[in-house]
C-alpha atoms as one frame of an Amber mdcrd trajectory, in Angstrom:
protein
  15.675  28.312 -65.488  16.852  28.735 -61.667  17.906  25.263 -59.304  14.706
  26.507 -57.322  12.246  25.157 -59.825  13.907  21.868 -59.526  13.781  21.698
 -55.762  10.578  20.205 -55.301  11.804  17.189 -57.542  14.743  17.371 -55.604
  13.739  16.678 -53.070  11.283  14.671 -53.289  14.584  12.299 -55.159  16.514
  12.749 -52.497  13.651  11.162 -50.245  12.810   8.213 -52.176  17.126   7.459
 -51.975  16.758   7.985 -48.407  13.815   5.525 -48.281  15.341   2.719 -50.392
  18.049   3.083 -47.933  16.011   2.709 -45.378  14.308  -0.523 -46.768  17.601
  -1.804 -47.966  19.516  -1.616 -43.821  16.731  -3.639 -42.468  15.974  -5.940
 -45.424  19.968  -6.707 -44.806  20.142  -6.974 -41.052  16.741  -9.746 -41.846
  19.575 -11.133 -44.287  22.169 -11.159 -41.602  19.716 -12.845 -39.243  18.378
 -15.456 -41.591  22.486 -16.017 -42.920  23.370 -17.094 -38.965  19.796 -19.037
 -38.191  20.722 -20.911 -41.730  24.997 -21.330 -40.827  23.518 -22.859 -37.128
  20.656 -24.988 -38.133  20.373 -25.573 -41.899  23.937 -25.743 -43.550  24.753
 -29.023 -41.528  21.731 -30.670 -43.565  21.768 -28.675 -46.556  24.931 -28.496
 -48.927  24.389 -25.307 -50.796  24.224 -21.943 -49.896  21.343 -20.003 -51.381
  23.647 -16.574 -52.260  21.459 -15.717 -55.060  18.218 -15.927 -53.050  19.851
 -13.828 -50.211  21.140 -11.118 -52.416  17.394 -10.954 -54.139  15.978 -10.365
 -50.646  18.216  -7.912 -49.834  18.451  -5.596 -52.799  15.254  -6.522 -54.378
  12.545  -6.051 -51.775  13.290  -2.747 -50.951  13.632  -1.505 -54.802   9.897
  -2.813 -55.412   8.685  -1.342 -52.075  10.166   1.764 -53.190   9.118   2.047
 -56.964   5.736   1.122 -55.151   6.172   4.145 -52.847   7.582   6.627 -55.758
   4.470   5.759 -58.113   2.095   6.644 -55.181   3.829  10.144 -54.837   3.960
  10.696 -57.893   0.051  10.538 -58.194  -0.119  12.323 -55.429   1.940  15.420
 -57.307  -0.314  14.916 -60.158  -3.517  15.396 -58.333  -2.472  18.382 -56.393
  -1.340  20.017 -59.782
């Protein structure tokens, strides 16, 4: 078997990293955001930090959004074929 019969899952890989990367630099700038907001206004009232909650957000949001997006293509590959 050649690479070339593997490039359509290739690629198609290589564009569901490159969306979960996507998903993953916003989600962390909203995490960045939401960290300052919480430092200025809520940490004076609050004594914990929520770490856990932040690092959920940040990593976890944009690995469901992206299994969600990898099961749609891959429906879409089995309907064309």
């Amino acid at each position: 078997m050649h690479i070339f019969e593997f490039q359509s899952y290739l690629c198609e890989a290589s564009y569901i990293l490159l969306e979960y990367a996507r998903a993953a630099m916003f989600l962390w700038m909203f995490i960045e955001g939401l960290y300052l907001h919480t430092v200025v206004t809520v940490t004076v009232f609050q004594g914990r930090f929520p770490h856990v909650l932040y690092c959920c957000i940040g990593w976890a949001s944009p690995l469901i959004l992206t299994v969600r997006n990898l099961i749609t293509q891959i429906n879409a590959l089995l309907k064309i074929n």
